[in-house]
Biopython code that builds the backbone (N, CA, C, O; Angstrom):
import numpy as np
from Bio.PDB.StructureBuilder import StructureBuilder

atoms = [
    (1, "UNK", "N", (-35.449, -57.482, 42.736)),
    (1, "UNK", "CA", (-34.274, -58.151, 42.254)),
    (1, "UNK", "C", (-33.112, -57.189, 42.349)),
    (1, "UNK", "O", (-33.100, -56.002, 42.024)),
    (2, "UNK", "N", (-32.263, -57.828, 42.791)),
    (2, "UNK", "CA", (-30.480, -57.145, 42.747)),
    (2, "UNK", "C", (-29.529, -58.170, 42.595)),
    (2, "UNK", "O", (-29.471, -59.360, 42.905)),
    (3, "UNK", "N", (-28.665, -57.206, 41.918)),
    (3, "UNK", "CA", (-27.883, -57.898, 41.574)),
    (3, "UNK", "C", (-26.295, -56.742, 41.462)),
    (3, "UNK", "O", (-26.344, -55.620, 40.958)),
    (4, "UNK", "N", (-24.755, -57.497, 42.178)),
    (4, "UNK", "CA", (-23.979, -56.884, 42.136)),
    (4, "UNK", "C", (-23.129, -57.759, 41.413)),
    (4, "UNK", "O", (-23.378, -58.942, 41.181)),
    (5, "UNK", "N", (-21.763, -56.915, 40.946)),
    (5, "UNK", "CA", (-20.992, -57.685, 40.170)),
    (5, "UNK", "C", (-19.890, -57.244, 40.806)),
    (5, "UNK", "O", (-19.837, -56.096, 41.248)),
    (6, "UNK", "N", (-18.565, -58.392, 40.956)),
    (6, "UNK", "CA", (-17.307, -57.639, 42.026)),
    (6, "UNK", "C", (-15.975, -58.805, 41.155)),
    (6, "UNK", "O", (-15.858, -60.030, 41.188)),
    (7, "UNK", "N", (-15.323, -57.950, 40.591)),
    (7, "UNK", "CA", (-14.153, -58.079, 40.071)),
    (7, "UNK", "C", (-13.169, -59.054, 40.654)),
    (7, "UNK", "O", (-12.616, -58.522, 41.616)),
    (8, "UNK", "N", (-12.728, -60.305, 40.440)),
    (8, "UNK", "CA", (-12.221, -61.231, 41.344)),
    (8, "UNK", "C", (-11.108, -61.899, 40.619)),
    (8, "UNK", "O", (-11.618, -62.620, 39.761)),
    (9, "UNK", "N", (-9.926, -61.969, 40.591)),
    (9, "UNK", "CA", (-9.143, -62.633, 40.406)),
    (9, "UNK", "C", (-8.886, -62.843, 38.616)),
    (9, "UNK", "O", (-8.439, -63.783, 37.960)),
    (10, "UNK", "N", (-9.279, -61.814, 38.334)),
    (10, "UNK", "CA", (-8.898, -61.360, 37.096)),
    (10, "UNK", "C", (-10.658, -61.684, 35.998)),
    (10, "UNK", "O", (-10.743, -61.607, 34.772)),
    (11, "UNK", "N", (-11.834, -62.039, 37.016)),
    (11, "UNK", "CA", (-12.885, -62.381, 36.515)),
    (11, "UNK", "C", (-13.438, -61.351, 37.206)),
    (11, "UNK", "O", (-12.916, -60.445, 37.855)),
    (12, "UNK", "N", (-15.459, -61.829, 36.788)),
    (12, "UNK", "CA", (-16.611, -61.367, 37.736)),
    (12, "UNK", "C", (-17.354, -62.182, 38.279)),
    (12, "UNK", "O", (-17.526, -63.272, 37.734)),
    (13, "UNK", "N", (-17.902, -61.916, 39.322)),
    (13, "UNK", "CA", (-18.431, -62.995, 40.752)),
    (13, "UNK", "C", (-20.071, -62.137, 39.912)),
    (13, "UNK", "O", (-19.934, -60.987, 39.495)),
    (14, "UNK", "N", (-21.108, -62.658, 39.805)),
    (14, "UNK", "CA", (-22.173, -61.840, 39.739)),
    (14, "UNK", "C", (-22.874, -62.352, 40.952)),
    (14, "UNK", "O", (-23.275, -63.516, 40.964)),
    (15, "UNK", "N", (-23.057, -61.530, 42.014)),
    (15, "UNK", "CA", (-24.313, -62.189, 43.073)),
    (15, "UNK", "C", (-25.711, -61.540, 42.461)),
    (15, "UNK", "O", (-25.940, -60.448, 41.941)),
    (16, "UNK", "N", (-26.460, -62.572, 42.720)),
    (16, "UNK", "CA", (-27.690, -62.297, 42.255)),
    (16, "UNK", "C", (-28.931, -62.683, 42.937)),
    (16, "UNK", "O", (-29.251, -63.871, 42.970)),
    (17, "UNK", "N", (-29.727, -61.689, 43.539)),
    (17, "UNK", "CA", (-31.009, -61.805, 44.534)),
    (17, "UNK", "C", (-31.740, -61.821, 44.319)),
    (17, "UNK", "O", (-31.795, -61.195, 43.260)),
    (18, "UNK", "N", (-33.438, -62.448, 44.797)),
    (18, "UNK", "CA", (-34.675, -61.692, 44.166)),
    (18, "UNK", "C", (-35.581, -62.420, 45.269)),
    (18, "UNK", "O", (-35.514, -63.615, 45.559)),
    (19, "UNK", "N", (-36.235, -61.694, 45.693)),
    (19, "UNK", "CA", (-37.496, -62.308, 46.646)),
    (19, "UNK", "C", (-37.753, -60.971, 47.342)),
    (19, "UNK", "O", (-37.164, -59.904, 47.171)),
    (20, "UNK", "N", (-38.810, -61.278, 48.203)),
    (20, "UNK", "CA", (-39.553, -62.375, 48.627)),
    (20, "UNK", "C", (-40.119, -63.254, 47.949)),
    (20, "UNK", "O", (-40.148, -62.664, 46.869)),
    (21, "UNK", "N", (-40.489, -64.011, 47.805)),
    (21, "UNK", "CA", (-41.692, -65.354, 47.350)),
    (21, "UNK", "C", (-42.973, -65.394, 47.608)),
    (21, "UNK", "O", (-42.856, -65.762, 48.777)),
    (22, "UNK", "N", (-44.009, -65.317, 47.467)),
    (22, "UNK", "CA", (-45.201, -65.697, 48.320)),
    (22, "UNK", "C", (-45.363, -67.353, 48.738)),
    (22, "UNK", "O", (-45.902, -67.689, 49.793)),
    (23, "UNK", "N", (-44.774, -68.408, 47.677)),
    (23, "UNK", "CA", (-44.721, -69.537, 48.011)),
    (23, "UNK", "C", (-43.339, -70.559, 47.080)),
    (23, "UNK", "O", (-42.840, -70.331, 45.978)),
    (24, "UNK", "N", (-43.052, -71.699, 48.076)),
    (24, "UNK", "CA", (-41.851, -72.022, 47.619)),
    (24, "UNK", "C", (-42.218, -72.527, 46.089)),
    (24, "UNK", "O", (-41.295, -72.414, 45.281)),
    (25, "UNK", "N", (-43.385, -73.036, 45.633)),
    (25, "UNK", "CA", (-43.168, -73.088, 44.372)),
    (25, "UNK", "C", (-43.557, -71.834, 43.534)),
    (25, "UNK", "O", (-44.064, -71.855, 42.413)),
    (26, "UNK", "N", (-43.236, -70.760, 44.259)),
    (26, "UNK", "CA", (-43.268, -69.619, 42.608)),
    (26, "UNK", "C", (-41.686, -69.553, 43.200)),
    (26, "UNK", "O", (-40.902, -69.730, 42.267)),
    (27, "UNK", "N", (-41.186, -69.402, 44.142)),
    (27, "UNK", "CA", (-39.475, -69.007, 43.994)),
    (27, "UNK", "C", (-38.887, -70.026, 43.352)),
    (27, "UNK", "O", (-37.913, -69.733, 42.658)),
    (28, "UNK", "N", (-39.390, -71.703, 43.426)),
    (28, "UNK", "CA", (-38.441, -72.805, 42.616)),
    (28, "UNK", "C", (-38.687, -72.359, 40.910)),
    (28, "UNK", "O", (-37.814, -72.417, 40.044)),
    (29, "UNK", "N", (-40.293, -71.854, 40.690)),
    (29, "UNK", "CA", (-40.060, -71.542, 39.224)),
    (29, "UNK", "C", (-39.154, -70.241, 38.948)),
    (29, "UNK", "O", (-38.709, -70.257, 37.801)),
    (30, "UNK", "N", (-38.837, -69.322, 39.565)),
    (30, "UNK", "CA", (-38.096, -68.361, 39.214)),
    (30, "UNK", "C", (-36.851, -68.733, 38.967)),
    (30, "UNK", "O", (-36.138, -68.359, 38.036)),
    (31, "UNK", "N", (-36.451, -69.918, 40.324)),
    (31, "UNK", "CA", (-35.011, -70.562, 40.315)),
    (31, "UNK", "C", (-34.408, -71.274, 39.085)),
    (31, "UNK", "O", (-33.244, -71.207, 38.690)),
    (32, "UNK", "N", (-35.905, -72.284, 38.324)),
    (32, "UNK", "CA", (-35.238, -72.987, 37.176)),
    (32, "UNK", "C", (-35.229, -71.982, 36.160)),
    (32, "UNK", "O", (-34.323, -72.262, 35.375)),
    (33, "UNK", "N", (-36.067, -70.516, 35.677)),
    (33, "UNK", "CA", (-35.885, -69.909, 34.738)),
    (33, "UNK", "C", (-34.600, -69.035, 34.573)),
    (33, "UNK", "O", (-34.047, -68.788, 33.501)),
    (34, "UNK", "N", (-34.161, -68.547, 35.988)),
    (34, "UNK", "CA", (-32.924, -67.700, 35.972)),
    (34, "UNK", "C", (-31.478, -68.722, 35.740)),
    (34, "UNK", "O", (-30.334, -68.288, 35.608)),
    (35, "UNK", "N", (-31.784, -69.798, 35.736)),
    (35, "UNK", "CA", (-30.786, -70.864, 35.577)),
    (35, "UNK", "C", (-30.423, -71.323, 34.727)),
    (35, "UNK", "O", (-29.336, -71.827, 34.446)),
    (36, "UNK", "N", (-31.908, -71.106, 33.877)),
    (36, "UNK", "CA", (-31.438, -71.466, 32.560)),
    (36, "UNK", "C", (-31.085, -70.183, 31.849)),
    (36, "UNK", "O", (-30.021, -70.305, 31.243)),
    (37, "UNK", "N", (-31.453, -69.387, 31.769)),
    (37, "UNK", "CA", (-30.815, -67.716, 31.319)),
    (37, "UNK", "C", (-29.575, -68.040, 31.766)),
    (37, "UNK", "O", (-28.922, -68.393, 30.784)),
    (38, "UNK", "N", (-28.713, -68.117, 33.077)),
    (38, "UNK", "CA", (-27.777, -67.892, 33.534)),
    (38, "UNK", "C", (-26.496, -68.783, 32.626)),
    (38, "UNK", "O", (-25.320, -68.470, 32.446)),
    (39, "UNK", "N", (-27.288, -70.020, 32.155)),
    (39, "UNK", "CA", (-26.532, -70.946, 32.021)),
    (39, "UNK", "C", (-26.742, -70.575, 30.395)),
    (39, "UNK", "O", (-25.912, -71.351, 29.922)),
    (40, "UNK", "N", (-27.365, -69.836, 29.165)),
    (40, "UNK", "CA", (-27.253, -69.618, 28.164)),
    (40, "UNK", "C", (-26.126, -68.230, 28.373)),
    (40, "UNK", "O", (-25.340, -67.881, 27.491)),
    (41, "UNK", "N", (-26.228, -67.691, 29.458)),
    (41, "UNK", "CA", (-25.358, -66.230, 29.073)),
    (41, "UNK", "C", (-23.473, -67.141, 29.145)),
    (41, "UNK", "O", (-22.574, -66.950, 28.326)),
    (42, "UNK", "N", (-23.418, -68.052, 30.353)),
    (42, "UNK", "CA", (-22.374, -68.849, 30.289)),
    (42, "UNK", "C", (-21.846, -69.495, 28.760)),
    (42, "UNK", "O", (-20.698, -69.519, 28.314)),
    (43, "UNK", "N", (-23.161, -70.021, 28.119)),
    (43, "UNK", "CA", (-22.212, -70.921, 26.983)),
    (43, "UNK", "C", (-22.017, -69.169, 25.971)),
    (43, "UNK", "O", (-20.885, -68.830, 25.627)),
    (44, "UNK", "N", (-23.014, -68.441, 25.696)),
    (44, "UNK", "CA", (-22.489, -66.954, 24.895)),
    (44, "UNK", "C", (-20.707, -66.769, 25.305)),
    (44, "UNK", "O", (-19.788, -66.681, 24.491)),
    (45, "UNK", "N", (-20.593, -66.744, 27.056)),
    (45, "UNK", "CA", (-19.528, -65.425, 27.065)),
    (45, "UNK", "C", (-17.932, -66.888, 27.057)),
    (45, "UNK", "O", (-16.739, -66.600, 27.150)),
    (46, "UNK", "N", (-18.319, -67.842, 26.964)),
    (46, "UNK", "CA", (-17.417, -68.934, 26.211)),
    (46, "UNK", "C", (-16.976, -69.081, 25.341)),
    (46, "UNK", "O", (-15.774, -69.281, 25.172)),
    (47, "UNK", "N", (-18.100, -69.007, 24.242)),
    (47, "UNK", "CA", (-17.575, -69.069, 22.716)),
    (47, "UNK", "C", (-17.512, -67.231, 22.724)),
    (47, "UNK", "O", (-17.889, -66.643, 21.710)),
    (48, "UNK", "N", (-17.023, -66.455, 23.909)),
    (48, "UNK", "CA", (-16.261, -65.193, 23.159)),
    (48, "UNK", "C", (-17.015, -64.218, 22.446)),
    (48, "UNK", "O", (-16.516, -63.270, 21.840)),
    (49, "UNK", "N", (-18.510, -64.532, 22.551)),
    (49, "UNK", "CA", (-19.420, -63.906, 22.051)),
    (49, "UNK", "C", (-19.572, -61.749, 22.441)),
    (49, "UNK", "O", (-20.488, -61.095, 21.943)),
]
sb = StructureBuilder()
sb.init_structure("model")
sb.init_model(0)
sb.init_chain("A")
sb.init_seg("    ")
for serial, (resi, resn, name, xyz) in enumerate(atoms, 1):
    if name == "N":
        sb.init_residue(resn, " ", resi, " ")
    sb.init_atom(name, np.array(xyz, "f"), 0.0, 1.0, " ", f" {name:<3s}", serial, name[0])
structure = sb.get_structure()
């Protein structure tokens, strides 16, 4: 896994990588767990947390 962060327009862009896979359903389960993390760190840095 990598991951960079690049300063954009007065925000941050986070790109975020991780594989190989051995099969498409262990990368789709990685996909819905980092999504939902991704999408709890979103509502945190909203309410200013």
């Amino acid at each position: 896994m990598t991951f960079q962060l690049d300063e954009i327009d007065g925000g941050t862009r986070m790109t975020f990588i991780q594989g190989p896979f051995d099969t498409i359903d262990n990368r789709d389960g990685h996909g819905v767990g980092w999504r939902e993390s991704f999408d709890r760190l979103a509502e945190h840095l909203r309410r200013g947390a």
